[in-house]
N, C-alpha and C positions, 0 to 999 in steps of 0.2 A: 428513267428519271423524269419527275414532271417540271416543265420549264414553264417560265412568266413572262411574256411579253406586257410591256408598258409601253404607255404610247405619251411621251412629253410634250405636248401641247403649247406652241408661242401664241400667244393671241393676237398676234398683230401680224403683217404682212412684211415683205422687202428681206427676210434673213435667208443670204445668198449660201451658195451650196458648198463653198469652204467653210462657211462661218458652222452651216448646220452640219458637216461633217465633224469639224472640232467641239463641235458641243457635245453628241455624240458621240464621238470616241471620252468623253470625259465622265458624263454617264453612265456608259458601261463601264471605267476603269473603277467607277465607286458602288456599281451595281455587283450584285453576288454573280457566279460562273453561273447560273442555271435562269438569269434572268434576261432579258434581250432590253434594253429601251430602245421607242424611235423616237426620233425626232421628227415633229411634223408642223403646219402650220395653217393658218385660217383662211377660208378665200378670200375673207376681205378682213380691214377691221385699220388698225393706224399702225402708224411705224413704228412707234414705241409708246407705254403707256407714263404718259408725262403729270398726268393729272386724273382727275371725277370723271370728267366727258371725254378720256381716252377710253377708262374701263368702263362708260358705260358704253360706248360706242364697240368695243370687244367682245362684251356678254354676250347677245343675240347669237351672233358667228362659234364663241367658244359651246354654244348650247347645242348647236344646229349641227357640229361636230361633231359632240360628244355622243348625241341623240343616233348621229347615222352609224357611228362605228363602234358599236358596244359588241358585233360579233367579232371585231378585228383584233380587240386587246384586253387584257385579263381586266387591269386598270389605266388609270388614267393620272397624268398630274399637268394641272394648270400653271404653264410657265409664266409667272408671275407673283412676286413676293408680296401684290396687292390680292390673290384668292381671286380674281374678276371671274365672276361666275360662280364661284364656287358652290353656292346655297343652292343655285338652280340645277347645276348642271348634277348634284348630289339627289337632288330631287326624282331626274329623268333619266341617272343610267341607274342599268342593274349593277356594274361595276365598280370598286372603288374608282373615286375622285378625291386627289389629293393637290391641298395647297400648301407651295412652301413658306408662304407666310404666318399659318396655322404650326404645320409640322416645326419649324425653328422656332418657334413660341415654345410648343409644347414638350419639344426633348432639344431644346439646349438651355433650356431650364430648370432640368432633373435636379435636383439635390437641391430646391427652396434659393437656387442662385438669384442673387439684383444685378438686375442686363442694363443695358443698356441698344438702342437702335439707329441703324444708320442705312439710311436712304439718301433718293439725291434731290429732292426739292422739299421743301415747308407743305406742299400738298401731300403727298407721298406721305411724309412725315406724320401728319393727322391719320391717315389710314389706317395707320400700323400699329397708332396708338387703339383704334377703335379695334382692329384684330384682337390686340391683349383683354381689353374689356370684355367681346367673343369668346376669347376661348376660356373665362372665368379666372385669370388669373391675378391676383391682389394688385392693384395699380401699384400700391404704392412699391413692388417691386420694381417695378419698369423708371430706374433712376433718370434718364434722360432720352429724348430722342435728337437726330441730329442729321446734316446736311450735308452732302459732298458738293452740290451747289454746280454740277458738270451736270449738265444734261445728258440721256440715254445715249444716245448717237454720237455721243461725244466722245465719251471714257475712255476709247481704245484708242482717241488718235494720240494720246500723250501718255501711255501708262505711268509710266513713275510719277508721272503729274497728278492722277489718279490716288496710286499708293501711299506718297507723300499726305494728300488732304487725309487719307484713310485714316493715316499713323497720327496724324494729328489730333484727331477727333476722338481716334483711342484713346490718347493722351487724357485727353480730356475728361471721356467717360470715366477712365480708372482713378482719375483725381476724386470724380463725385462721386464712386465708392462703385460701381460698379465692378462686377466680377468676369463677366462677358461679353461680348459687342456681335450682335446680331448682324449679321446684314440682310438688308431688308431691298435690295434691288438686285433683281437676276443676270444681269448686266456685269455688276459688281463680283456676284456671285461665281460668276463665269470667267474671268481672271484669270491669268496664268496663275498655278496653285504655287509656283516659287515665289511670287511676288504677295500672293496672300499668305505664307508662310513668313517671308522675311517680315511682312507689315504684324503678323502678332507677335516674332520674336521681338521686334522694336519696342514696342509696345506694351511688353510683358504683358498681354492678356490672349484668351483664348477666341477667335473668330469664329462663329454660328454659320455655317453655312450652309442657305438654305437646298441647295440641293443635294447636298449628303441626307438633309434631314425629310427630304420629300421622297427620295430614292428609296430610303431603309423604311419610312413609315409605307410606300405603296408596297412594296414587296412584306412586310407585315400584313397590309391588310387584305392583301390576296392570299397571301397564307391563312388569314382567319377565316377568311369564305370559304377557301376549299375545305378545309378542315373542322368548319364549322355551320357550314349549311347556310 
């Protein structure tokens, strides 16, 4: 049986060796039996990407990564629901390079759905709008973008404090007519999956989560390569 190692990619520094174990184990539980992900990280770059001048300050390091280990992993996904890198780093491997802020765009939108986005700052927010423009999809689908207003390094010290804004802002979204709620910060995305399960049952909508949707589109696009030269 032919297996896929992927190599998950943080762009930034300081993610201690519990945290990248739990990340990890959650990876593989959403990854197929025949796939490996690791979990790896940058030699340098910032602690979390808060803003413009965190992901530019990331790209250098996510390129200079990607460049060294293209014998090491079938593909790649850039941990970051902002792509930092992505253009380049697609550029300079022979491997897929996968971003979950393209992949959640692109298949949790199947069926013509109007989303809805939630990141955690007003910068962030701008990003993700410009991703949708990227990946050519009709703006005027994208009904709202929106804020959890916690900063990265924060989110976990209060989870239900977290969940609560989350449920809220679904609220929200589902009111202006939205059908789904993206989430758009890897942080976020990373969550105990009971608390992002109770926050869409609340909610009554469905949660995008970008790393279901980076996980199944890399292992897609290893599969196309080998199978397709």
């Amino acid at each position: 049986m032919t297996t896929t190692t992927i190599c998950y990619l943080v762009p930034g520094i300081g993610l201690k060796d519990a945290e990248r174990a739990r990340r990890e184990a959650r990876l593989t539980e959403i990854a197929s039996s025949d796939t490996t992900v690791v979990v790896d990280q940058v030699a340098d770059g910032p602690r979390s990407i808060e803003n413009a001048v965190d992901e530019y300050r990331a790209m250098p390091e996510v390129l200079r990564f990607i460049r060294a280990r293209q014998d090491d992993f079938d593909g790649f996904i850039i941990g970051c629901a902002g792509d930092s890198g992505l253009e380049g780093a697609r550029e300079q491997s022979r491997k897929p390079v996968v971003g979950p802020g393209e992949s959640s765009i692109l298949l949790g939108t199947v069926g013509d759905k109007r989303f809805s986005m939630v990141t955690i700052s007003g910068e962030r927010a701008r990003i993700k709008r410009r991703l949708v423009r990227e990946t050519g999809l009709d703006v005027h689908r994208l009904v709202s973008s929106h804020t959890v207003d916690i900063p990265v390094l924060e989110l976990y010290g209060d989870p239900r404090k977290t969940q609560s804004r989350l449920i809220a802002l679904m609220h929200e979204a589902r009111h202006k007519g939205a059908e789904v709620m993206l989430i758009g910060c890897m942080s976020v995305a990373f969550m105990e999956p009971a608390l992002l399960k109770e926050a869409s049952a609340e909610a009554g909508m469905p949660l995008v989560n970008p790393i279901v949707t980076a996980v199944k589109m890399a292992e897609a696009l290893c599969a196309m390569q080998r199978f397709g030269g």
